[in-house]
N, CA, C and O atoms as CSV, one atom per row, in Angstrom:
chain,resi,resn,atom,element,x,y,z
A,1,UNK,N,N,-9.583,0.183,-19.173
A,1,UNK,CA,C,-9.296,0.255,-17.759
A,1,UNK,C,C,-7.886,0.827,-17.598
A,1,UNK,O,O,-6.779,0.312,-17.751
A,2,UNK,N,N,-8.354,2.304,-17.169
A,2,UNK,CA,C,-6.072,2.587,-16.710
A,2,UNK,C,C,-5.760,2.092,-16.086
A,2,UNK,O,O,-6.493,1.463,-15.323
A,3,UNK,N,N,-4.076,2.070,-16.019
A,3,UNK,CA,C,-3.436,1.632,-14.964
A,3,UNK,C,C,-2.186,1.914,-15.380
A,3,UNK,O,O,-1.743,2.160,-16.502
A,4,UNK,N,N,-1.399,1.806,-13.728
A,4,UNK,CA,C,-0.172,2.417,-13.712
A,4,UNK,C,C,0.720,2.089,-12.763
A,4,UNK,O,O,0.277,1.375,-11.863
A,5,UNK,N,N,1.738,2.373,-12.710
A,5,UNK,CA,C,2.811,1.960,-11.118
A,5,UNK,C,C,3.465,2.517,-11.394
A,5,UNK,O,O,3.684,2.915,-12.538
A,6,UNK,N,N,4.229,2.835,-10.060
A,6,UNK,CA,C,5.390,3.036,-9.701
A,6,UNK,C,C,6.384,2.395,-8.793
A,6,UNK,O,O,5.903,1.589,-7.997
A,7,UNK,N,N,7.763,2.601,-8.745
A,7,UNK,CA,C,8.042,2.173,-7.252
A,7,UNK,C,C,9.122,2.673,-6.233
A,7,UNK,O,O,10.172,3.233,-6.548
A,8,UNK,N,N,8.820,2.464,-5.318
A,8,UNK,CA,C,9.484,3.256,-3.950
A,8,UNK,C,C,10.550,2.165,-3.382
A,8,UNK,O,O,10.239,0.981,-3.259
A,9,UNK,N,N,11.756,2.644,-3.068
A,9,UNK,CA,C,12.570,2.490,-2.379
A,9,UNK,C,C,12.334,2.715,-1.184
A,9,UNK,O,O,12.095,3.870,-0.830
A,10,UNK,N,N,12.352,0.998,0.303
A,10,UNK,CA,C,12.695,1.821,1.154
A,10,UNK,C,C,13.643,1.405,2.139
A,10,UNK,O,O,14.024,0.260,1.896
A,11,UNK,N,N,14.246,1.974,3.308
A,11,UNK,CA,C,15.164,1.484,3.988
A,11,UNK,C,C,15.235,1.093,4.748
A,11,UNK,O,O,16.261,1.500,5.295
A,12,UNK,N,N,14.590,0.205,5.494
A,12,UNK,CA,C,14.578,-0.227,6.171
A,12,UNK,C,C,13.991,-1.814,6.468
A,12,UNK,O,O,13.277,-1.984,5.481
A,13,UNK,N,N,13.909,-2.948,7.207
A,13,UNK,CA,C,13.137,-3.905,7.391
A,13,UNK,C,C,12.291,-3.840,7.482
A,13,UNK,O,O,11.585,-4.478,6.701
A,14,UNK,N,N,11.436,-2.689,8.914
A,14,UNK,CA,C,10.309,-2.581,8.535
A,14,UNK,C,C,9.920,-1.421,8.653
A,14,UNK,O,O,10.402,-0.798,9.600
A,15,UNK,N,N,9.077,-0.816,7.895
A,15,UNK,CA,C,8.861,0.731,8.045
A,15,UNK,C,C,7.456,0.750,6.865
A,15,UNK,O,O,7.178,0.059,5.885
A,16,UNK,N,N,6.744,2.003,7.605
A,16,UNK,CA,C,5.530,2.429,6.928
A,16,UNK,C,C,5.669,3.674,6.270
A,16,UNK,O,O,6.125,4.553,7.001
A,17,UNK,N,N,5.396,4.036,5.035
A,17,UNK,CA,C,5.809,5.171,4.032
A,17,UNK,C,C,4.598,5.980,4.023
A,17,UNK,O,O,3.851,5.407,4.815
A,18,UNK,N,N,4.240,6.589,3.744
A,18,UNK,CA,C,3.186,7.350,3.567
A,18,UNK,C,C,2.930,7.666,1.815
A,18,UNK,O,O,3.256,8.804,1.477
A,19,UNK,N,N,2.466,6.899,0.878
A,19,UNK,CA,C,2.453,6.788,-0.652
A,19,UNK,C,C,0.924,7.591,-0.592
A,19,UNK,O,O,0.114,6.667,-0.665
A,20,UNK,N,N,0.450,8.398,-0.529
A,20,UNK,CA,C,-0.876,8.969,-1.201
A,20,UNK,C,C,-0.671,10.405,-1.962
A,20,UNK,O,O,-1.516,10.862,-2.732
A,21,UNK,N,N,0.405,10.969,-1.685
A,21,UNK,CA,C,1.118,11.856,-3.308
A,21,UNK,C,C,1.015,11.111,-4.723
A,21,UNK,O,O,0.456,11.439,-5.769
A,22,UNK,N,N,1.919,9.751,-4.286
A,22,UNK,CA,C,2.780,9.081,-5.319
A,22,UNK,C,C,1.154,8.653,-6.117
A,22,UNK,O,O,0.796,9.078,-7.215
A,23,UNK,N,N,0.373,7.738,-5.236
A,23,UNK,CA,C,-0.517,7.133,-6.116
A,23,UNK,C,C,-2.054,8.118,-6.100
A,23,UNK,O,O,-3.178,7.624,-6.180
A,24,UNK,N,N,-1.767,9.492,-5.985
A,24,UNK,CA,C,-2.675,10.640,-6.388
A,24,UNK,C,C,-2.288,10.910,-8.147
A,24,UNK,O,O,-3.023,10.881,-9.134
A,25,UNK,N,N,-0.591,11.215,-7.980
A,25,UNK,CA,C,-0.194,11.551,-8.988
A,25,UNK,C,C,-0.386,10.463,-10.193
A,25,UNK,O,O,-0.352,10.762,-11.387
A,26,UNK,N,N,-0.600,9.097,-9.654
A,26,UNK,CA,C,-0.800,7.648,-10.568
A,26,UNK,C,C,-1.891,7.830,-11.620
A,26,UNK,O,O,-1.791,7.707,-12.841
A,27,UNK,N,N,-3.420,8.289,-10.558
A,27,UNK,CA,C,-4.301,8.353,-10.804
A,27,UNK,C,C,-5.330,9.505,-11.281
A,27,UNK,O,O,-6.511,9.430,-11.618
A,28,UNK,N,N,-4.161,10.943,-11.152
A,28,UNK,CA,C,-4.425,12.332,-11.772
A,28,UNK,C,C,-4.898,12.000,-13.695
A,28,UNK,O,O,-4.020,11.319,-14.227
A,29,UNK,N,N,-5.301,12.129,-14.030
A,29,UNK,CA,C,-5.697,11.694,-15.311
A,29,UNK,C,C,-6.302,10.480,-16.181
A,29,UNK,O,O,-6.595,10.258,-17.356
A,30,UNK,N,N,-6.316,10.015,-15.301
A,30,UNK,CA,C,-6.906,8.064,-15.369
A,30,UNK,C,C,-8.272,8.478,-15.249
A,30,UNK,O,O,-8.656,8.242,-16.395
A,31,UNK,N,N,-9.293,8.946,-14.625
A,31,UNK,CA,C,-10.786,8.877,-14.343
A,31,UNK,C,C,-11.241,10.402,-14.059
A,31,UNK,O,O,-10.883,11.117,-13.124
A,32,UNK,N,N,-12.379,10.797,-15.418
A,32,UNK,CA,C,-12.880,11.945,-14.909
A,32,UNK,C,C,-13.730,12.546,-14.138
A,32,UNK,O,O,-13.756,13.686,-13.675
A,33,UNK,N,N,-14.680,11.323,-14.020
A,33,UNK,CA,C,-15.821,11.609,-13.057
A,33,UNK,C,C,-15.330,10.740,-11.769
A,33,UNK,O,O,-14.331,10.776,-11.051
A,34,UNK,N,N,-16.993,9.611,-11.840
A,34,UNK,CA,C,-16.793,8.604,-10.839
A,34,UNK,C,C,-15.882,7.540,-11.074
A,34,UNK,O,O,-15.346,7.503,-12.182
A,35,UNK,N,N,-15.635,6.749,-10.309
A,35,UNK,CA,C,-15.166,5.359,-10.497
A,35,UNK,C,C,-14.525,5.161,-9.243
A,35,UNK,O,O,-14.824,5.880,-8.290
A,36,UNK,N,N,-13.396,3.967,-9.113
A,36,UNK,CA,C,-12.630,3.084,-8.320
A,36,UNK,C,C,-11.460,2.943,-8.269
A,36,UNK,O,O,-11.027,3.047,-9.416
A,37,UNK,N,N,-10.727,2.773,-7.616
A,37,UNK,CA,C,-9.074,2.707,-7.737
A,37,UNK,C,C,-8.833,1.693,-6.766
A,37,UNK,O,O,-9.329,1.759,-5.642
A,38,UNK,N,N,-7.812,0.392,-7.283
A,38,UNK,CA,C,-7.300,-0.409,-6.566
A,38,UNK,C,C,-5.889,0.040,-6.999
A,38,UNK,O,O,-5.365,0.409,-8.050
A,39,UNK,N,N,-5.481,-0.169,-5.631
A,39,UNK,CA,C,-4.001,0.202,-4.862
A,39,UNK,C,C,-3.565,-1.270,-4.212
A,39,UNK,O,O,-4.074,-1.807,-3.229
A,40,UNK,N,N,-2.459,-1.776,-5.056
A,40,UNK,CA,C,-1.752,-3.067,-5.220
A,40,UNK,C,C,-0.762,-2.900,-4.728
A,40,UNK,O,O,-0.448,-1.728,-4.521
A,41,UNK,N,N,0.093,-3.887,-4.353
A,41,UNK,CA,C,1.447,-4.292,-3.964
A,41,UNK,C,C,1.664,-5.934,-4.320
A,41,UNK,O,O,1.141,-6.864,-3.706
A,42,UNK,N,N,2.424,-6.018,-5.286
A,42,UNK,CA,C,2.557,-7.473,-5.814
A,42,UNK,C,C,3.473,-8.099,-5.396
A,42,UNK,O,O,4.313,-8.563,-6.166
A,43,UNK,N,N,3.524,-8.236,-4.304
A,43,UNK,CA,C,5.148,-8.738,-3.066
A,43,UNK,C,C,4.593,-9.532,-2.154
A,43,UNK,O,O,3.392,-9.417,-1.913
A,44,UNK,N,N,5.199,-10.255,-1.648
A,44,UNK,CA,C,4.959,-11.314,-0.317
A,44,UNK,C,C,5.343,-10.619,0.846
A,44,UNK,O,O,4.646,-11.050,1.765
A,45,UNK,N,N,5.864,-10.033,1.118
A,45,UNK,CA,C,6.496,-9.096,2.373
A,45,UNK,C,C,6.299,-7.863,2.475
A,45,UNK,O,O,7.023,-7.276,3.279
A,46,UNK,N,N,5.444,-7.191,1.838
A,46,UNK,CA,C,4.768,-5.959,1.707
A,46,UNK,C,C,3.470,-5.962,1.823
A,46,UNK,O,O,2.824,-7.005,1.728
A,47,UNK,N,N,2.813,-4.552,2.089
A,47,UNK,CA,C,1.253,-4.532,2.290
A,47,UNK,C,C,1.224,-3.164,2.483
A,47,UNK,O,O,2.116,-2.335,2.659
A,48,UNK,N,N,-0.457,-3.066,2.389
A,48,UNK,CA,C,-1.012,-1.448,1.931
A,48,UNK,C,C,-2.237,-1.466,2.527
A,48,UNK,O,O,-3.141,-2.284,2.353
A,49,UNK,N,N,-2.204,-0.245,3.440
A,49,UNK,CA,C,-3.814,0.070,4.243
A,49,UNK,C,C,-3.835,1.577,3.868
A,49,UNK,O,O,-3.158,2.184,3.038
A,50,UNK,N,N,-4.994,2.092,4.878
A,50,UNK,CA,C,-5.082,3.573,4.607
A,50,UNK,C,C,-5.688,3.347,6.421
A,50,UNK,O,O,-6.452,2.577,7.004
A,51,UNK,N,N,-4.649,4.740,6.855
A,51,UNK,CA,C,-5.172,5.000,8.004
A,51,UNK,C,C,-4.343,6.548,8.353
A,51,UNK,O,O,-3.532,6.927,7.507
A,52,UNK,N,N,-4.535,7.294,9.429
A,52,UNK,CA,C,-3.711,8.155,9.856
A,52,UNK,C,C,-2.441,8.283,9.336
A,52,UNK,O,O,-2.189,7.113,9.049
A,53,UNK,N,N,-1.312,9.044,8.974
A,53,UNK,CA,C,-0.120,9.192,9.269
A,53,UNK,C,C,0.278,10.064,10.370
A,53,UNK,O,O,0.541,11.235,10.093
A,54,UNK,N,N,0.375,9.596,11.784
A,54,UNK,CA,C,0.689,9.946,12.873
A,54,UNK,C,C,1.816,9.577,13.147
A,54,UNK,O,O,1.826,8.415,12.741
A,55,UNK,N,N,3.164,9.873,13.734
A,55,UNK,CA,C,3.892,9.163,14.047
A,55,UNK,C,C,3.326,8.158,15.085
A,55,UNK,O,O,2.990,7.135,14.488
A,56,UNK,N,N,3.104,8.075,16.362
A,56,UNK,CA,C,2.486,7.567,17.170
A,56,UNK,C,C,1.870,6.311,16.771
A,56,UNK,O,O,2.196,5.274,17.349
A,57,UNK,N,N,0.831,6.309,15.643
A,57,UNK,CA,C,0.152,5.274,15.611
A,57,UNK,C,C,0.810,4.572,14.299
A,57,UNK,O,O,0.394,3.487,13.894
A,58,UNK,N,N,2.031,5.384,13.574
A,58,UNK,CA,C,2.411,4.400,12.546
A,58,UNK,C,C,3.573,3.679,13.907
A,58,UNK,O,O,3.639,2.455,13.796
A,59,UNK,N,N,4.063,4.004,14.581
A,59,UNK,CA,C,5.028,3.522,15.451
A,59,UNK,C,C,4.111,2.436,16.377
A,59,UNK,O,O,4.713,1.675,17.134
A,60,UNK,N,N,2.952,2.403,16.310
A,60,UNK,CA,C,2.140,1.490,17.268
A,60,UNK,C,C,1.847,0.572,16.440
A,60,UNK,O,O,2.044,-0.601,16.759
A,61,UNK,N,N,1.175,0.992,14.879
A,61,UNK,CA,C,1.055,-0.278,14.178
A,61,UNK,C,C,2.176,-1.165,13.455
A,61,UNK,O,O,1.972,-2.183,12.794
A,62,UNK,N,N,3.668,-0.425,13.786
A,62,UNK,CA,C,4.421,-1.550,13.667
A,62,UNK,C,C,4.921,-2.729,14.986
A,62,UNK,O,O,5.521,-3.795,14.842
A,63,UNK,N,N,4.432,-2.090,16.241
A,63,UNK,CA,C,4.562,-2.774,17.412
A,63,UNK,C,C,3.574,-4.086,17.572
A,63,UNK,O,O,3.822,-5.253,17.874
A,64,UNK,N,N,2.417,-3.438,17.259
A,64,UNK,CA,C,1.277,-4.469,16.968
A,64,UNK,C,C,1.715,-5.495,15.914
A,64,UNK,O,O,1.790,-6.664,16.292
A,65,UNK,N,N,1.945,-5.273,14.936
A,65,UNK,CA,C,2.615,-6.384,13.234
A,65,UNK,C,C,3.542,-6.971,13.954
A,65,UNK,O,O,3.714,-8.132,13.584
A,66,UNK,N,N,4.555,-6.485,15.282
A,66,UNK,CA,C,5.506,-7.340,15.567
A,66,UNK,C,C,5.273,-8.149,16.690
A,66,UNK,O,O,6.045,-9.062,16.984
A,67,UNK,N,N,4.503,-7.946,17.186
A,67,UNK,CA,C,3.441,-9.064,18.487
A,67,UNK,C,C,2.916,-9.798,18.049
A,67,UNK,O,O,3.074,-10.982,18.347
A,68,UNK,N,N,1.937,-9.304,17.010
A,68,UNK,CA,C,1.132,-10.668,16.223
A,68,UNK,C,C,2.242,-11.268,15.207
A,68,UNK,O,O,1.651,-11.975,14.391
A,69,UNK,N,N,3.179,-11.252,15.040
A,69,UNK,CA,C,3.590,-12.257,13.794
A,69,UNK,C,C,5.247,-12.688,14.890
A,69,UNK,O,O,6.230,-13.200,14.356
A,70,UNK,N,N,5.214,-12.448,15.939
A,70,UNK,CA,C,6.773,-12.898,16.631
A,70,UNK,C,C,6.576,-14.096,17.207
A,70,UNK,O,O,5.592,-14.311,17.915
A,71,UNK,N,N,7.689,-15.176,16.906
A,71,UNK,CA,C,7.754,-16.499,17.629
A,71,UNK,C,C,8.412,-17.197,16.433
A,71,UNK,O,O,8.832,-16.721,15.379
A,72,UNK,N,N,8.388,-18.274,16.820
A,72,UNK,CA,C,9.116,-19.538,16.013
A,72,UNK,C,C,8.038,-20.225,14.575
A,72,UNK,O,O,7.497,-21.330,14.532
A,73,UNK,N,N,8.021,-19.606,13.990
A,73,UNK,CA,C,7.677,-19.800,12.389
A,73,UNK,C,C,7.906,-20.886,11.363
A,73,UNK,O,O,8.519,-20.267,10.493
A,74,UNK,N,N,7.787,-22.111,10.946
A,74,UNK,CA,C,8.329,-23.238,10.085
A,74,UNK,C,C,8.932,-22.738,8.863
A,74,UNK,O,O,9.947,-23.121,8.281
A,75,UNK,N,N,7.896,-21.564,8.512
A,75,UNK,CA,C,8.835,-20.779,7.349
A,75,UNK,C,C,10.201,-20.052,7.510
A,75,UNK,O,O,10.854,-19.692,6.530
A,76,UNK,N,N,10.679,-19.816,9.054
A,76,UNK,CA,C,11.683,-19.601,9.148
A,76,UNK,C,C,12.767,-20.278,8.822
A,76,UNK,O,O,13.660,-19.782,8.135
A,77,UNK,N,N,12.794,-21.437,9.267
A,77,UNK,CA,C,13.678,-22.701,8.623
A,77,UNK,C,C,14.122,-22.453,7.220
A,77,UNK,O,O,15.234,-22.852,6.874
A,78,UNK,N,N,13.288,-21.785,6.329
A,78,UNK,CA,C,13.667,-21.297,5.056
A,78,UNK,C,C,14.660,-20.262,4.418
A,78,UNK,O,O,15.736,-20.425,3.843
A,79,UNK,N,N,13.699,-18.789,4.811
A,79,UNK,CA,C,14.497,-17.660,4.727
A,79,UNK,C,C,14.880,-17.144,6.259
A,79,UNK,O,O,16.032,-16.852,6.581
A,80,UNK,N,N,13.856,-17.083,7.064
A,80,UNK,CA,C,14.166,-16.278,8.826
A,80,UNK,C,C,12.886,-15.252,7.921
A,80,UNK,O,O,13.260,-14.121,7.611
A,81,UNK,N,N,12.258,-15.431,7.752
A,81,UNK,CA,C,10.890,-14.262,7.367
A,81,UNK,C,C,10.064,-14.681,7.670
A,81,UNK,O,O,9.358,-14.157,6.809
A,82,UNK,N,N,9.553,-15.123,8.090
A,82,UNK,CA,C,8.300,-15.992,8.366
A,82,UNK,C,C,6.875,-14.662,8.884
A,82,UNK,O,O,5.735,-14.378,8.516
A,83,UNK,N,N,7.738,-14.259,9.782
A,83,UNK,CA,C,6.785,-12.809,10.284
A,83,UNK,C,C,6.479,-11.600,9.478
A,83,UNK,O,O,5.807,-10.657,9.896
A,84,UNK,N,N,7.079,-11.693,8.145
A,84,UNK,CA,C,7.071,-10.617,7.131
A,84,UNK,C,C,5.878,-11.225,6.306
A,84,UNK,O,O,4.994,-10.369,6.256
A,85,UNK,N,N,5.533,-12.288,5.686
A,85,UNK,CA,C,4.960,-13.113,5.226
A,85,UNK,C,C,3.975,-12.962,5.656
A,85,UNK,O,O,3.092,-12.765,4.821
A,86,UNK,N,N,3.610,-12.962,6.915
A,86,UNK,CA,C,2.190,-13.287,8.408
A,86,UNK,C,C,2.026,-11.675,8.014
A,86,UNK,O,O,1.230,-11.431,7.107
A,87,UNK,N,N,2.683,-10.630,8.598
A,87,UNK,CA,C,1.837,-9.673,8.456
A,87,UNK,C,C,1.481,-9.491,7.285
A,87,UNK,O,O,0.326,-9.077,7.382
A,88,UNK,N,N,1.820,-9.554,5.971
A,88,UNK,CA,C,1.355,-9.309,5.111
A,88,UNK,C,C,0.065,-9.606,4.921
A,88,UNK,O,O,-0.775,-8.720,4.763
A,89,UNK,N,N,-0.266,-11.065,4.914
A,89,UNK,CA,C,-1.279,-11.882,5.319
A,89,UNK,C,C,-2.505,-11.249,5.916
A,89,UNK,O,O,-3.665,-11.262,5.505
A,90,UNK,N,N,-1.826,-10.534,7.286
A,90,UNK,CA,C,-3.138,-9.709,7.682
A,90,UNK,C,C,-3.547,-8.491,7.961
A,90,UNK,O,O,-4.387,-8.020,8.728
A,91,UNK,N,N,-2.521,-7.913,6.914
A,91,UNK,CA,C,-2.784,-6.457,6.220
A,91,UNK,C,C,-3.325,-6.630,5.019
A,91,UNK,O,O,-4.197,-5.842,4.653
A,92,UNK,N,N,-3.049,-7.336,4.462
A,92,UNK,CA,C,-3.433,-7.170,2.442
A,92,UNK,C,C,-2.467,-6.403,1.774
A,92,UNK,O,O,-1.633,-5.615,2.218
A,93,UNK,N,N,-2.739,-6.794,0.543
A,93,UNK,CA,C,-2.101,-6.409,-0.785
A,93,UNK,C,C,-2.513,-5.282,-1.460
A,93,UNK,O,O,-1.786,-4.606,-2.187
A,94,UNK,N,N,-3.986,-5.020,-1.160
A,94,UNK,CA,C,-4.165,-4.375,-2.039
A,94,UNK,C,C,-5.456,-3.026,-1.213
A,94,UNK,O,O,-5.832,-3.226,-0.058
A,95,UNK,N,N,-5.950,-1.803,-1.986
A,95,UNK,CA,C,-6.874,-1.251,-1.286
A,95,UNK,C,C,-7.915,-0.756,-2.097
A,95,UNK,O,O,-7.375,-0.440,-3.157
A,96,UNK,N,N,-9.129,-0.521,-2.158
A,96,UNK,CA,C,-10.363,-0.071,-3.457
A,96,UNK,C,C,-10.592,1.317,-2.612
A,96,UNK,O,O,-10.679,1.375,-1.386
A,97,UNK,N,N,-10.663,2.279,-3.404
A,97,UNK,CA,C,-10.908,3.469,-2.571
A,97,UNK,C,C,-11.818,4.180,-4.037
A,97,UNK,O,O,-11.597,4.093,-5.244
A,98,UNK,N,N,-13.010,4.956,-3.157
A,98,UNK,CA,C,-13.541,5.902,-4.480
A,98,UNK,C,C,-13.047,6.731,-5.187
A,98,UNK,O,O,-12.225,7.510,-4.706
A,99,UNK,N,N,-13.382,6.792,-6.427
A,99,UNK,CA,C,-12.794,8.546,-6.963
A,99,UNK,C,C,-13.923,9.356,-7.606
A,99,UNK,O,O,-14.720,8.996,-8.473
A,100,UNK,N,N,-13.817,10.424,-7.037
A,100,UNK,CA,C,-14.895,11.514,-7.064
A,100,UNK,C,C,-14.056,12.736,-8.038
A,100,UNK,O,O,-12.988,13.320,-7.854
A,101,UNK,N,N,-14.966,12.801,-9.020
A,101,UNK,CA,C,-14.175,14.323,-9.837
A,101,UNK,C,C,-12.673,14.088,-10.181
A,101,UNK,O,O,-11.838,14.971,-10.378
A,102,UNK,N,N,-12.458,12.607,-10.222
A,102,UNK,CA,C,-11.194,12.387,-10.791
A,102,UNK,C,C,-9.827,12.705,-9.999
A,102,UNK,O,O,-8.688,12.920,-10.413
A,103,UNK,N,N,-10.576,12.634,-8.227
A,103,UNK,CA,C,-9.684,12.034,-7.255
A,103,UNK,C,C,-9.632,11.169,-6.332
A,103,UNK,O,O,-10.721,11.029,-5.774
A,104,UNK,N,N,-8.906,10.599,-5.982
A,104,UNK,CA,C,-9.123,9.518,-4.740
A,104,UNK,C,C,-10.087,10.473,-3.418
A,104,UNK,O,O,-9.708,11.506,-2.867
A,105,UNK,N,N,-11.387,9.727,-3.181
A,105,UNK,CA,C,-11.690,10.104,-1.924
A,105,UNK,C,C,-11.376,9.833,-0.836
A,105,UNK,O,O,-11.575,8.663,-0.510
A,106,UNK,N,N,-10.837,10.650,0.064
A,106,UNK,CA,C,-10.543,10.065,1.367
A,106,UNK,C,C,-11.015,10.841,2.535
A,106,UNK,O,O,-11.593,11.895,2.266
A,107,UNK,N,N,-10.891,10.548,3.677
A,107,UNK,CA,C,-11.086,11.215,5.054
A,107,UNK,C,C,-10.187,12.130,4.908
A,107,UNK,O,O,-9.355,12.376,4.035
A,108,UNK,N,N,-10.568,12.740,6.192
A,108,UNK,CA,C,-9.453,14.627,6.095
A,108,UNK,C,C,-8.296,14.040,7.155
A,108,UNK,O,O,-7.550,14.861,7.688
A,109,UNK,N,N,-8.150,12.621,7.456
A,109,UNK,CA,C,-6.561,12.448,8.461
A,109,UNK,C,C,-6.519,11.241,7.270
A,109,UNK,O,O,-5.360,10.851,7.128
A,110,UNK,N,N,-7.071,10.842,6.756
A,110,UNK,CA,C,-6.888,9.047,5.936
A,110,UNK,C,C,-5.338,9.476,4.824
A,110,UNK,O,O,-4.911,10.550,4.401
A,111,UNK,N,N,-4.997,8.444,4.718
A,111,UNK,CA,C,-3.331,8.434,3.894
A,111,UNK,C,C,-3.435,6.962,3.633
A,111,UNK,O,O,-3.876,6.024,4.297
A,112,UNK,N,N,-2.915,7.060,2.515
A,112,UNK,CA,C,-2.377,5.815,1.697
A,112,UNK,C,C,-0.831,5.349,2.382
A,112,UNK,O,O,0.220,5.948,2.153
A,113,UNK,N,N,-0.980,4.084,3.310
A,113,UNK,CA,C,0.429,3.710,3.165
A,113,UNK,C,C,0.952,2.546,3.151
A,113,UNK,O,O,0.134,1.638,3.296
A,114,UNK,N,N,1.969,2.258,3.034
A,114,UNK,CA,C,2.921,0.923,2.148
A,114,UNK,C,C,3.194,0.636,3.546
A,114,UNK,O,O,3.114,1.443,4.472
A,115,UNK,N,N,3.609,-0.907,3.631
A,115,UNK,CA,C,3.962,-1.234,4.796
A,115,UNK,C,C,5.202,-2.337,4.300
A,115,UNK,O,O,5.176,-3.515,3.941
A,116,UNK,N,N,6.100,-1.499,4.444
A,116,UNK,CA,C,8.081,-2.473,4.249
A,116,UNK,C,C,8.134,-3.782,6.055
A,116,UNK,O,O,8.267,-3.689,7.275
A,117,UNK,N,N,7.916,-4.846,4.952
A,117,UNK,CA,C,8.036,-5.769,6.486
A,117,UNK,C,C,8.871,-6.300,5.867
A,117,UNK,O,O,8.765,-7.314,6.557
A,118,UNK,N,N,10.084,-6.719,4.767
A,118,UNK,CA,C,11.143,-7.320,5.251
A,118,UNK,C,C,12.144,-6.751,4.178
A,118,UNK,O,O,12.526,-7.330,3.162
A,119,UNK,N,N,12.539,-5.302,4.686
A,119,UNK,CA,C,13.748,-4.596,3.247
A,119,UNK,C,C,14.654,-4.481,3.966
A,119,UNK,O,O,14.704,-5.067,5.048
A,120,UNK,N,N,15.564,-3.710,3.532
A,120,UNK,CA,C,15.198,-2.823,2.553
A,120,UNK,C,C,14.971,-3.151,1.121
A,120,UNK,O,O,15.979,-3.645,0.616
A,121,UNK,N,N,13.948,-3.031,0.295
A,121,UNK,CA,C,14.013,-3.249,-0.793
A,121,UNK,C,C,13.421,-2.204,-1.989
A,121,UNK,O,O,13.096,-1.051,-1.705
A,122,UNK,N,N,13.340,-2.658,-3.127
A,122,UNK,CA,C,12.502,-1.473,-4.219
A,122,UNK,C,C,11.241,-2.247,-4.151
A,122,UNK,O,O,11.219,-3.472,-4.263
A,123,UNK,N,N,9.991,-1.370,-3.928
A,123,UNK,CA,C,8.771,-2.140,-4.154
A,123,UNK,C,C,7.911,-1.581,-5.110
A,123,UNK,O,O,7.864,-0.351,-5.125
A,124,UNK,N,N,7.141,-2.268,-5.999
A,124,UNK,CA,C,6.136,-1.779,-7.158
A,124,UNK,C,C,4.894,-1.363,-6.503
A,124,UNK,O,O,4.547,-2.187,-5.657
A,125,UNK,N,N,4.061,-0.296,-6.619
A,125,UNK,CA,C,2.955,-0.103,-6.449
A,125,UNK,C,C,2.292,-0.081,-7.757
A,125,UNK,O,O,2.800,0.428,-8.756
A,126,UNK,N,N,0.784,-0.825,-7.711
A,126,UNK,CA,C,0.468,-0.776,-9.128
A,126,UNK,C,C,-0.987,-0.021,-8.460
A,126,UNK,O,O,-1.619,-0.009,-7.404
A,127,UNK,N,N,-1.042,0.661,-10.019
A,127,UNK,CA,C,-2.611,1.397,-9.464
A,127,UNK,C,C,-3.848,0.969,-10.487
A,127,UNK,O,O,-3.375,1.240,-11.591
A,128,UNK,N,N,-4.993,0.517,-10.671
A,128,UNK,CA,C,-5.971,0.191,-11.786
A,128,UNK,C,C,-6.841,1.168,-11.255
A,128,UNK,O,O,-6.992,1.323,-10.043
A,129,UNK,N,N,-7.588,2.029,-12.377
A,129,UNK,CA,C,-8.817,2.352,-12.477
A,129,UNK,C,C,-9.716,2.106,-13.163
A,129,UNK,O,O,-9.414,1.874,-14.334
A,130,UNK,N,N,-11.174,2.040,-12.799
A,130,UNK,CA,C,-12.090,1.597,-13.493
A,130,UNK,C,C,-13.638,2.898,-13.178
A,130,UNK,O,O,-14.152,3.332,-12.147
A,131,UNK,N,N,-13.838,3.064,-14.267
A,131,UNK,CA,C,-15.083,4.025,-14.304
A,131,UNK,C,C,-14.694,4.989,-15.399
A,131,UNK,O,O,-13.986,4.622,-16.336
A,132,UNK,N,N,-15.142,6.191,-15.288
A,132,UNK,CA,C,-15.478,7.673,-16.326
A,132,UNK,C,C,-14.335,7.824,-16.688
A,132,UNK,O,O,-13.782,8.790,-16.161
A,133,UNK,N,N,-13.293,6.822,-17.915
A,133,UNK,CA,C,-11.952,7.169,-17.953
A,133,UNK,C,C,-12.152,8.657,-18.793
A,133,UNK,O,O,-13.069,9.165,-19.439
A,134,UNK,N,N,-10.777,9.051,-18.412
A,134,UNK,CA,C,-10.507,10.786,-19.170
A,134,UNK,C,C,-10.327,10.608,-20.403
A,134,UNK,O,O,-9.753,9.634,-20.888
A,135,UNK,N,N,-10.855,11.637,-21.079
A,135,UNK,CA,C,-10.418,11.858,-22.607
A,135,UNK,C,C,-8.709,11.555,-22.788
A,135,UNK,O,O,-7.826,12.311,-22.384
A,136,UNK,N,N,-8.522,10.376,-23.434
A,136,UNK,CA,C,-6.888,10.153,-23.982
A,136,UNK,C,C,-6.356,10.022,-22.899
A,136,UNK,O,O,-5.324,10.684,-22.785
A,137,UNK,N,N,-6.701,9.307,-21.864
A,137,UNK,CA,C,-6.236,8.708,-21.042
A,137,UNK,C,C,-5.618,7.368,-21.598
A,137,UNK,O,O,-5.608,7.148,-22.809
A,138,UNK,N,N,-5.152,6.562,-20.764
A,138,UNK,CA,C,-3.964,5.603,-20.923
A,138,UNK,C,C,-4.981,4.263,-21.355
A,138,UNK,O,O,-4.483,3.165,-21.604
């Protein structure tokens, strides 16, 4: 089973990156035919979907993450994160996407992206594949 990571720096508290270069390039040689790719983030305050990269709607889905997770939190009492934590929660960690001919399939607007809810920090993306691994692959 390959697998691989990398990780991205980013700057801000909260901000959405657009990673589907980074974890194309992860998964360029990992699977020749068919198979699967899970797209990880092993953090409590981070998370990973696939949708548009629009400005508009990455600027809406951080408005939305900050409506649903704003108010007075018990976990705040701790660090003051409590809402970084929550969205994570109901974004996920992680994403399974197909690979066809030994690339990620996606829609013709779909993008892989990271979602920074409490940085700036360095975050790991890990990538696993499973199916038709490549000759001398990892």
């Amino acid at each position: 089973m390959p697998a691989a990571a990398t990780l991205i720096t980013t700057s801000a508290r909260e901000q959405i990156i657009d990673i589907t270069r980074e974890v194309q390039s992860l998964v360029a040689g990992m699977l020749d035919g068919a198979g699967i790719v899970c797209i990880s983030v092993p953090h409590c305050t981070c998370a990973v979907y696939v949708n548009e990269n629009e400005s508009g709607l990455v600027a809406d889905t951080i408005s939305l993450i900050d409506r649903l997770t704003s108010g007075g939190w018990k976990h705040d009492l701790i660090d003051n994160n409590a809402d970084s934590h929550l969205a994570a929660t109901l974004i996920g960690s992680s994403v399974v996407l197909p690979v066809i001919d030994g690339g990620i399939e996606l829609g013709t607007w779909q993008r892989i992206m990271l979602v920074e809810l409490d940085g700036p920090r360095q975050r790991r993306i890990s990538v696993t594949a499973v199916g038709d691994a490549a000759a001398g692959g990892l």
